[in-house]
C-alpha positions in Angstrom: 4.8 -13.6 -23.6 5.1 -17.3 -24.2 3.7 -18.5 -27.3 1.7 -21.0 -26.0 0.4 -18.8 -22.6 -3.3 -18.0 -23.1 -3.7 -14.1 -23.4 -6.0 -12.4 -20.8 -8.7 -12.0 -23.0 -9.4 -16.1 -23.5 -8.8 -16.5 -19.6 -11.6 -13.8 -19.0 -14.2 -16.0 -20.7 -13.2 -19.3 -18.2 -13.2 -19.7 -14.5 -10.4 -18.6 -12.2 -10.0 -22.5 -11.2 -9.3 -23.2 -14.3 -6.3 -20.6 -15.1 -2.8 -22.7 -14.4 -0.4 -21.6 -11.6 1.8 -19.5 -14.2 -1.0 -17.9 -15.7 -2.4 -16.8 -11.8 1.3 -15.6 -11.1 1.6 -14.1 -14.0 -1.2 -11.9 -14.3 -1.2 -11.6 -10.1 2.2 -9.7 -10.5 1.1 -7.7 -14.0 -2.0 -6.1 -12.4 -0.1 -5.4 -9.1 2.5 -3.2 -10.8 -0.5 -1.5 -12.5 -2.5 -1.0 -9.1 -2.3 2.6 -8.8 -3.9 3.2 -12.5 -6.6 0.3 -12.7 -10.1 0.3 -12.5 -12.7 -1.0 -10.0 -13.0 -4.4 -12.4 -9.4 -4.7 -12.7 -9.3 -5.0 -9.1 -12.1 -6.9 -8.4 -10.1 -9.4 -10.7 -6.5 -8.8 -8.7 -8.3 -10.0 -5.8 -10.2 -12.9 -7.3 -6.3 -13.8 -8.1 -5.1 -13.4 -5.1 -7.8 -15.3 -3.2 -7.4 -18.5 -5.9 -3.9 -18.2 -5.1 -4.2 -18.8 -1.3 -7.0 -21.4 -1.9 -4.6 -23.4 -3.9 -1.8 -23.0 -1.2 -4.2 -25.0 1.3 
């Protein structure tokens, strides 16, 4: 990773609206290669992602 990208754990403790566009795409394509193994949270978050995503595309 970059070193200057915030790591998953410091974006967890701050609102999806506040995560940059890299950090959404980022961690929207990280957790959608690991969709088959994660957990009920992990895709709760994927789709809080996802829908931030779309809101910003309006």
């Amino acid at each position: 990773m970059e070193e200057n990208r915030r790591d998953f754990t410091e974006l967890s403790m701050i609102s999806i609206q506040d995560w940059d566009k890299n950090e959404l795409d980022y961690f929207q394509h990280a957790l959608s290669q690991l969709l088959p193994y994660i957990n009920p949270e992990g895709l709760s978050i994927l789709h809080e992602i996802n829908k931030e995503m779309q809101a910003r595309k309006k």
